[in-house]
Structure formats: C-alpha cells, structure tokens
C-alpha positions as CSV (number, residue, x, y, z in Angstrom):
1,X,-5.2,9.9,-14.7
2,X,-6.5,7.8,-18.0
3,X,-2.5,8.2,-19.0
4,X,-1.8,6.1,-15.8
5,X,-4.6,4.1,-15.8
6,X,-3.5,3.4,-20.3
7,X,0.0,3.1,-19.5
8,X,-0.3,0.1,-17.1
9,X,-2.2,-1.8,-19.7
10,X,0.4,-1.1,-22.7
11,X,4.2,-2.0,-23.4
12,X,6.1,0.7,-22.7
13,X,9.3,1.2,-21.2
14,X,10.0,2.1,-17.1
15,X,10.4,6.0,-18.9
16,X,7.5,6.5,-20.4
17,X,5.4,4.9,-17.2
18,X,7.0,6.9,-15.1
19,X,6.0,10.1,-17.1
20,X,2.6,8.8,-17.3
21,X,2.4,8.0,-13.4
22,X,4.0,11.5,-12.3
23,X,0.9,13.0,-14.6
24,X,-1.3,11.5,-12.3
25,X,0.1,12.4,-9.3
26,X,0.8,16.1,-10.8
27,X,-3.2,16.2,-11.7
28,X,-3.7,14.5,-8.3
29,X,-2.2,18.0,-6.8
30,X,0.8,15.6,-5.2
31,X,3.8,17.3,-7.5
32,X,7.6,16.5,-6.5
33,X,7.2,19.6,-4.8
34,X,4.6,18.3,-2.0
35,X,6.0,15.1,-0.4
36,X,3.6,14.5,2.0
37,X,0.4,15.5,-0.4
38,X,2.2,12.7,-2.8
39,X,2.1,9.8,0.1
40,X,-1.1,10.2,1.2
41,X,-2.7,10.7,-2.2
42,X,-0.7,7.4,-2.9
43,X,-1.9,6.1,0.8
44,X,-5.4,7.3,-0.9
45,X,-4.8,4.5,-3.8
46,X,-3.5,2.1,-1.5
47,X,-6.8,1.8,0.4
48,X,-9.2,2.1,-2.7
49,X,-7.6,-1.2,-4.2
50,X,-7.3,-2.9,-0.3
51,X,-11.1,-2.1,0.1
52,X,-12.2,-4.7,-1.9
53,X,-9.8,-7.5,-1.1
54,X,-10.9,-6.3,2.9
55,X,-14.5,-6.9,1.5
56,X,-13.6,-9.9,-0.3
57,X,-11.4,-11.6,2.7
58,X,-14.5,-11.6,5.0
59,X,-15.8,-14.5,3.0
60,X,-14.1,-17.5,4.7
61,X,-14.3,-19.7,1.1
62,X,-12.6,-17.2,-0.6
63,X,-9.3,-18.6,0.3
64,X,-5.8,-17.1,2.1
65,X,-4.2,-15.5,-0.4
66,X,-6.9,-12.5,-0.9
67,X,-6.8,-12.4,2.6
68,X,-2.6,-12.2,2.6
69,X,-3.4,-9.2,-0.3
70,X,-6.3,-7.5,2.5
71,X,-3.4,-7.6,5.6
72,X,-0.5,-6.3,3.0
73,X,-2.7,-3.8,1.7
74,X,-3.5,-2.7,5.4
75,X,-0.3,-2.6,6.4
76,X,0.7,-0.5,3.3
77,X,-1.2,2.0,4.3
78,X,-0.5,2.3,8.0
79,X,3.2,2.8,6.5
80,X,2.2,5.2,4.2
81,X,0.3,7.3,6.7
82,X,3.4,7.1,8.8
83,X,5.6,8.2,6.1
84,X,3.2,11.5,5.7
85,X,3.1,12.0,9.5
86,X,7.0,11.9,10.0
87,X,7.7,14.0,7.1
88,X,5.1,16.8,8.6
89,X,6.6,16.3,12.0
90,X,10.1,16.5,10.7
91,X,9.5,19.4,8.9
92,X,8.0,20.9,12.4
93,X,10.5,19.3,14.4
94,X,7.8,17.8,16.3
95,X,9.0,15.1,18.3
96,X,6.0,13.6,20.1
97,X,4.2,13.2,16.7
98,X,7.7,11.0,15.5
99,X,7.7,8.5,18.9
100,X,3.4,8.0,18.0
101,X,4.7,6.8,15.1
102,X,5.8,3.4,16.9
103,X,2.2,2.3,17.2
104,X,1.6,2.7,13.9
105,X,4.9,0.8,12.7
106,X,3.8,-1.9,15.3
107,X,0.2,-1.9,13.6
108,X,1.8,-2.2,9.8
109,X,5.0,-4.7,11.3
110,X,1.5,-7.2,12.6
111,X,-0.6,-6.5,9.1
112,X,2.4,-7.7,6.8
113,X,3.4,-10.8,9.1
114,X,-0.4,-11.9,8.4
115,X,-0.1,-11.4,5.1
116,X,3.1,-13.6,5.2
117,X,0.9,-16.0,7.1
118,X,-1.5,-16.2,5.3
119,X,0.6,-17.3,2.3
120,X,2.6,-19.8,4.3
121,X,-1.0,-21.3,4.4
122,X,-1.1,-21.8,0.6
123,X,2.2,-22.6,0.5
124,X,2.4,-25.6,2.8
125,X,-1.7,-26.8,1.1
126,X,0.2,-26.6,-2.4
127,X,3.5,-28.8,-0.6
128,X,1.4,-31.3,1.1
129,X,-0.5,-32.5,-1.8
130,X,2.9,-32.3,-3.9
131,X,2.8,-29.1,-5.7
C-alpha cells in the first residue's frame, strides 16, 4: 500500500502507477482473479475518503462544493456496491438479487444529481458576481 500511497505523490508514468496501484489491491487480497473482492475493497476506499467530506458537509459554512464531493462520493459507492452485487448474482444467476439492484441505481442516480447541484450552486455564485 505505501507503493500506492508514494506513487500518487511522484511523477511517474500511467505504467508504473498502475503497477503500483494493482500492488495494493494484490496486498488488499482483491487480485485480477477476484472481481468482486477488487470492487468492494475499492467501494472500501471510496467511503473512507467520502467519510470525511460527509462529516465536513454537515457544517452549513463550509460551502457546496465539499458537499457536491459528500453526494458524489455517496453515490460512488452505492455504484460500487452494485457493481459487486450484480457480478455475485451473475455468477449465481440470481435474478431477484439483479432487479434489487434498481433501488440502489435509483439511490446513486439521486446522490450524483446533488452533487451536480450542488456545483451549479457555485457555479451560478462565481457567474453572478462576474467570475
């Protein structure tokens, strides 16, 4: 994980961070071989750096735009979790597991159009005073 964590600081090309990234995931015991131990480790990610910014975007000064980051965050990881559930269910042709997928997708599809929202806010504050 420190290769990851080295590589994202340091100039290197898309190669070499991609080496560095499938390290982690490899130590992470999410190889190429386990798809849906690879999502939700990075689903696992997702919500460690969306914590903060969901702790962050309860404060109302704090602004719209670490709010935008909280809802895209969010809805990252609903899509994540419904990436792992459909591949299991695919795998198990498990149909009723696929269609309660739609909830989730509806969940993630509301999460991201905040976000978007959110950012129209700053947006149209930067346009009305001329930026």
């Amino acid at each position: 994980m420190t290769e990851a964590a080295l590589a994202d600081g340091v100039v290197l090309d898309d190669d070499a961070h991609h080496a560095a990234w499938e390290a982690q995931l490899k130590a992470a015991g999410a190889g190429q071989d386990d798809p849906v131990k690879r999502v939700e480790f990075i689903r696992w990610q997702v919500l460690r750096a969306g914590t903060p910014l969901r702790l962050m975007a309860q404060h109302h000064a704090i602004g719209p735009i670490p709010l935008a980051a909280a809802h895209a965050a969010s809805g990252l990881h609903l899509l994540l979790g419904v990436i792992a559930a459909s591949l299991d269910a695919v795998a198990q042709g498990d149909v009723d597991t696929l269609a309660a997928q739609a909830g989730q997708l509806e969940a993630a599809r509301e999460a991201q159009e905040t976000a978007i929202g959110n950012a129209d806010i700053l947006l149209n504050m930067l346009k009305s005073v001329g930026l």
